[in-house]
N, C-alpha and C positions, 0 to 999 in steps of 0.2 A: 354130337354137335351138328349144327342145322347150319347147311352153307349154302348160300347163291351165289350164280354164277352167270351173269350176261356175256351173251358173243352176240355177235351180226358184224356189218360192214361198220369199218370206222370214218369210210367216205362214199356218202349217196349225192346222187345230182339232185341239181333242181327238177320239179316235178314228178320224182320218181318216188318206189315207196320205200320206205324206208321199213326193217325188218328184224326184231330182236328178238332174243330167247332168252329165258332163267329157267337155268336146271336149278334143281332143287335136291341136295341129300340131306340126311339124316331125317328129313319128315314127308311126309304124304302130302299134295297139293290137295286133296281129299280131308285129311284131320278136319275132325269139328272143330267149327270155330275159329278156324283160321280165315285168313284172307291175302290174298297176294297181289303187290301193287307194283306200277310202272311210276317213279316221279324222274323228272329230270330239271337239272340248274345249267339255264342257258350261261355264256359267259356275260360276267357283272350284274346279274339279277339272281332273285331268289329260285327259291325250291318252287316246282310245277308240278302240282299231280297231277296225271294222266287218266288214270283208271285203275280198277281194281277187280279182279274176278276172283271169288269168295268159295268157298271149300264147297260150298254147294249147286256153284256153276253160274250162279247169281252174279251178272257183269253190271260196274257202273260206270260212265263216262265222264269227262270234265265234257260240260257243255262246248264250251269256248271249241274245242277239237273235235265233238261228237261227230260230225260228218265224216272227219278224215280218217278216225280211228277203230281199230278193231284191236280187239284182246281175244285172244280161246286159250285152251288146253290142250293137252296130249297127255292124260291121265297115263297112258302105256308107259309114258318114257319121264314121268313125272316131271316136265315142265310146263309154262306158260310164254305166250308170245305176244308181242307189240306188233302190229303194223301202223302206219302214221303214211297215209298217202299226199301225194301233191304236194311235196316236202318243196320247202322255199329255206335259205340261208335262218332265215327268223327260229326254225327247229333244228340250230344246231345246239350241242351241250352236251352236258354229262347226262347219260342216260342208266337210272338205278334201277331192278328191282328191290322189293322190299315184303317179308310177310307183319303183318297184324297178327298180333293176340284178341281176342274178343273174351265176352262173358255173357251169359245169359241174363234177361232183367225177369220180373217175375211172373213176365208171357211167353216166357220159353223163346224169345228171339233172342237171337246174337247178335250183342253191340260190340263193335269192332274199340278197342282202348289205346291202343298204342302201336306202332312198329317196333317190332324187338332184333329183328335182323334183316341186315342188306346185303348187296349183293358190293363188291369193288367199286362197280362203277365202269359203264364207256364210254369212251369220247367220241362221238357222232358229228361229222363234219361235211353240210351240204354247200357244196362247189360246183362248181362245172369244170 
């Protein structure tokens, strides 16, 4: 059974970075064809994807954040991590990871199709 598990701080100030991690068991952040995302739901709006960095190291960004964010790995300890710098009250919310299923189309790339498991979820809250 393949479980996500986000920790970090559940209150950062303003300005500061803000710093999350998803452990990952039952599968390899590695597996073909996977892909592993950060979304998050401010309060009273929708879902926000962050970013995603792909079983083959391949990172993509939501433009809107691109400057502030960074995603990497730690293949040793089989997680992945969010940083989100210059954090203002506007990033605060429930903060997910999530992995993607993909499939091959018939050039041998991998299309990402769906989210098939998240993580609980954490609440992120920038204050002073």
């Amino acid at each position: 059974q393949v479980q996500l598990q986000e920790s970090g701080p559940g209150l950062v100030k303003p300005s500061q970075t803000l710093s999350l991690t998803c452990t990952v068991s039952g599968d390899s952040i590695t597996s073909n064809c996977y892909a592993w995302s950060w979304i998050r739901q401010p309060p009273a709006k929708g879902w926000e994807w962050l970013g995603t960095i792909a079983y083959d190291d391949t990172i993509t960004v939501t433009s809107s954040l691109k400057n502030r964010t960074a995603i990497f790995r730690d293949t040793s300890k089989n997680h992945f991590s969010l940083q989100l710098s210059s954090v203002t009250p506007e990033d605060t919310g429930i903060y997910y990871c999530a992995r993607a299923w993909g499939t091959r189309n018939v050039e041998g790339t991998c299309i990402m199709v769906a989210y098939d498991v998240w993580g609980q979820g954490t609440q992120v809250t920038v204050s002073s």
